[in-house]
N, C-alpha and C positions, 0 to 999 in steps of 0.2 A: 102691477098685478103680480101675485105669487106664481109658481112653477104651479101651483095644483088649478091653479084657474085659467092659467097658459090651456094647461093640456087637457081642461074640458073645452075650454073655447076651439081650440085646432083638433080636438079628434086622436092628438099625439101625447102617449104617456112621458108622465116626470123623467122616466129612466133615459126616454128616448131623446127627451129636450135636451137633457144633460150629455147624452152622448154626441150629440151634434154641438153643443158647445163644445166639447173637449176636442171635438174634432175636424172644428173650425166651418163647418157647414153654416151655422149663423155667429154672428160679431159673440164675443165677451159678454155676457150680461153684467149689465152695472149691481152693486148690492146695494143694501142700504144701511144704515147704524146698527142694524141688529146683525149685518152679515149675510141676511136673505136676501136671493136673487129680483131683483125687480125687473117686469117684463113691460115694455113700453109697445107700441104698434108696430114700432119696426123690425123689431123681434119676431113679435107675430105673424108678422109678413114674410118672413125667412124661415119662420116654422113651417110655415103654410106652405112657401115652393115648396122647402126640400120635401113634408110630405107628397106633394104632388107629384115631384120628380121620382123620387123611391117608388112611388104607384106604381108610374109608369116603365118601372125597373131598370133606372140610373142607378147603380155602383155607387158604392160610397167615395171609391179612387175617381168615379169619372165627374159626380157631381163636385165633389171638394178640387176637383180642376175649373171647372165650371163659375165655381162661388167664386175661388182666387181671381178668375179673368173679369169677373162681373167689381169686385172689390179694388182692381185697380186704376188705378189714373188711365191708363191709356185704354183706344178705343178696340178691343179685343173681341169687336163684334164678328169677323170671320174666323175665329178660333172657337167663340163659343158656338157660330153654326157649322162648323165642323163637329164637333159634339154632340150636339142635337141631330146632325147627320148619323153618324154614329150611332145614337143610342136604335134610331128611327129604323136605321138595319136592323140591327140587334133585336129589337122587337118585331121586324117583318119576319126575319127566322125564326124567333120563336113563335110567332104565330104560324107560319107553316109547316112549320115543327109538329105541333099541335092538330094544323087541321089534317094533316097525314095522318096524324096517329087516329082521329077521328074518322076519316074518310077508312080507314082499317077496321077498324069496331062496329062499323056500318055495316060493311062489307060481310063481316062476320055475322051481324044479325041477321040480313036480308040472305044468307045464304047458311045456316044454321042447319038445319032442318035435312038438306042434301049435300050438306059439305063437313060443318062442324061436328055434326053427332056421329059420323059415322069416322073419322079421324077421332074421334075422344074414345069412340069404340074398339078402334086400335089399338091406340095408345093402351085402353087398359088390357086387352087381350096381351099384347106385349110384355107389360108390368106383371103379370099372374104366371106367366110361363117360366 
């Protein structure tokens, strides 16, 4: 299959398929006599983690570690669940990262009225002097 039928079937644009070849996130694509990329299942199945892994907001430095350990002969199954450790922080902090910042805009809403309006009311009395 072409790169353009790659990247309706995965959801992942030509630009992007290319960039993860060039940057080793899935194997070489074979070409064929005319020089065009041919995309077999296995491919597509490595378009598919790496999209899923980038979803999930794996680094392109921490997945292309990831792919190397899954691409080699030996058994690197506690390096790559160090990784998945990793990433699994990574996104616990940004999720609380996140619901702070929510749990703040809440804050702000349910208390608007006797808190925020009269501190914006400042503020501009402030800016006019």
């Amino acid at each position: 299959m072409k790169v353009s039928e790659a990247s309706q079937l995965t959801g992942v644009s030509t630009d992007t398929i290319r960039y993860y070849e060039k940057e080793g996130l899935i194997p070489i694509i074979d070409r064929n006599d005319s020089g065009n990329r041919e995309i077999d299942e296995r491919i597509i199945r490595r378009i598919t983690f790496a999209k899923h892994m980038r979803s999930a907001g794996m680094s392109i430095k921490a997945l292309k570690q990831y792919v190397d350990l899954v691409d080699d002969t030996e058994d690197n199954t506690a390096k790559q669940k160090a990784i998945l450790r990793e990433q699994v922080a990574d996104m616990e902090e940004r999720r609380d990262d996140i619901q702070f910042a929510i749990n703040h805009l809440n804050y702000k809403l349910e208390h608007y009225d006797d808190h925020m309006k009269e501190a914006e009311n400042e503020l501009r009395e402030l800016e006019n002097k």
